[in-house]
N, C-alpha and C positions, 0 to 999 in steps of 0.2 A: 705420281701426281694423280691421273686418273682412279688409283684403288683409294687415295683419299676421298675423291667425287663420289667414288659407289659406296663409302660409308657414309656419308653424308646424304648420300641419296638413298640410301637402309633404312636409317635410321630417320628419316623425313619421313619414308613408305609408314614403317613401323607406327611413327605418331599418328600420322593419320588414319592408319587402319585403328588404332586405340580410339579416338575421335569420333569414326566413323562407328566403332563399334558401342561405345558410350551414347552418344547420341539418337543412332539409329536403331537402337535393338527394342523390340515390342516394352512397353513400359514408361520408357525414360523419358516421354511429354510429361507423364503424371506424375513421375519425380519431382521432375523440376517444378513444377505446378504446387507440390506437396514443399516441397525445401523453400521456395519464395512465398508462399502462407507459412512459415511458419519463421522467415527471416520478417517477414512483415509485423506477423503477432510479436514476437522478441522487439523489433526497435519499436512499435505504438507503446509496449508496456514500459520501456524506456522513458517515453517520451511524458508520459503521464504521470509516472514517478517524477522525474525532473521538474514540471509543470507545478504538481502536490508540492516536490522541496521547496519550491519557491513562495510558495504563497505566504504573506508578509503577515504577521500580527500586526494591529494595531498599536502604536509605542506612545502615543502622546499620556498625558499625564492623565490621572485616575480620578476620579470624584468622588467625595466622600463615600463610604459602601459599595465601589464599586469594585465589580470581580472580571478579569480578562484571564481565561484559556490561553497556557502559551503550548500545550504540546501533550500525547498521550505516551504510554510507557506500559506494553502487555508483556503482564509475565509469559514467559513458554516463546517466545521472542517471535521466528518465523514457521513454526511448525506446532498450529495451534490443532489439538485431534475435535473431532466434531464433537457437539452433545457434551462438551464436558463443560464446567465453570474456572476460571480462570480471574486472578487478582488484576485490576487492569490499575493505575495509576496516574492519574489526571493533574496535569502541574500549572498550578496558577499563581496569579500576582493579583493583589485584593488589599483596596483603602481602607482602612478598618478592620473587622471583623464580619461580612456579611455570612447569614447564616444558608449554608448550603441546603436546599429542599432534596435534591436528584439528580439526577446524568441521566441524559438520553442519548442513545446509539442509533445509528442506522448503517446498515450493512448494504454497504453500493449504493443506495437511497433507498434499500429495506426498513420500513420503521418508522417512527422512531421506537425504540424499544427502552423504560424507562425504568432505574430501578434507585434504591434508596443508596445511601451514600455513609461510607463507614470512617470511620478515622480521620477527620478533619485535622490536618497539621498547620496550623497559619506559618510563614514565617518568609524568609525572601528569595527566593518563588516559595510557598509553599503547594502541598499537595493533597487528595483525598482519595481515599482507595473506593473501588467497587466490584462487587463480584460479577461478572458480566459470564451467559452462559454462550456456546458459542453456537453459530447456525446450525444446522445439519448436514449443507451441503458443502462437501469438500470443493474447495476452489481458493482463487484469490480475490481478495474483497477490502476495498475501502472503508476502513471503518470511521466514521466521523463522530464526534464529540460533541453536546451542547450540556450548559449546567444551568437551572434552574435553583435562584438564590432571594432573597428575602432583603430589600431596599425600600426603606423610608416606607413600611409597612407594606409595599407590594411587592408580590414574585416578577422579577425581573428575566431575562435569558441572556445567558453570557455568548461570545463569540462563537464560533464553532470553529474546532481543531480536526485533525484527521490524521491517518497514519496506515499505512500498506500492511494485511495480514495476509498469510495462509492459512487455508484448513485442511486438515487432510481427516485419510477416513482412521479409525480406531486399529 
């Protein structure tokens, strides 16, 4: 009985010297300091993704010429390299035929950055492709969407969509 006690009181010694030695040894405030900024950073970028998924397009019925954003689509998917151009793919729903002018981008609310628009597909969602070039700085970056379309003779601006990128370096 008692040599049961003194392993159990070893092995209790043992943890706690482990504990003690974890805790107390020069460094390990600014560990801990470093692993909870960086357990912080992980669940905010969570939380702001999930915030982003949620954001609702408007669903009610469309008026004649009118065009609604429902969502973007980058080639090179999460590992977009800097400075390069990349096909991006913009998927909309649209009453008629309105005639697309441009797509403008803004990176984190960089911009807007505006460029002309290639390949018009009407059809149910239809799409439009653009060459979009990408920042310089590697990081992660909200890329947001607006289109710039031509209704009852005036340029109109459609919803704005968004979607999570990475950049890295070359």
């Amino acid at each position: 009985m008692s040599e049961l006690k003194v392993r159990k009181r070893g092995y209790r010694q043992t943890l706690e010297n482990l504990i003690d030695l974890k805790y107390n040894t020069p460094g390990a405030e600014r560990r801990f300091v470093i692993v909870r900024s960086i357990l912080i950073s992980v669940l905010m970028g969570g939380v702001v993704l999930f915030v982003s998924s949620c954001a609702t397009v408007p669903t009610g019925p469309l008026a004649s010429g009118e065009m609604r954003l429902l969502s973007i689509e980058v080639a090179g998917g999460e590992g977009l390299m800097e400075g390069i151009s990349y096909g991006v793919n913009v998927i909309f729903e649209a009453e008629d035929k309105p005639e697309v002018k441009r797509a403008c981008f803004k990176w984190s609310g960089d911009g807007p950055y505006c460029y002309g628009v290639k390949d018009v597909n009407y059809g149910s969602p239809g799409y439009f492709t653009v060459w979009l070039r990408t920042i310089n700085y590697p990081g992660s970056y909200t890329l947001e969407c607006y289109a710039q379309y031509t209704r009852d003779g005036g340029t109109r601006l459609t919803n704005v969509v968004s979607t999570q990128v990475f950049v890295i370096r070359k």
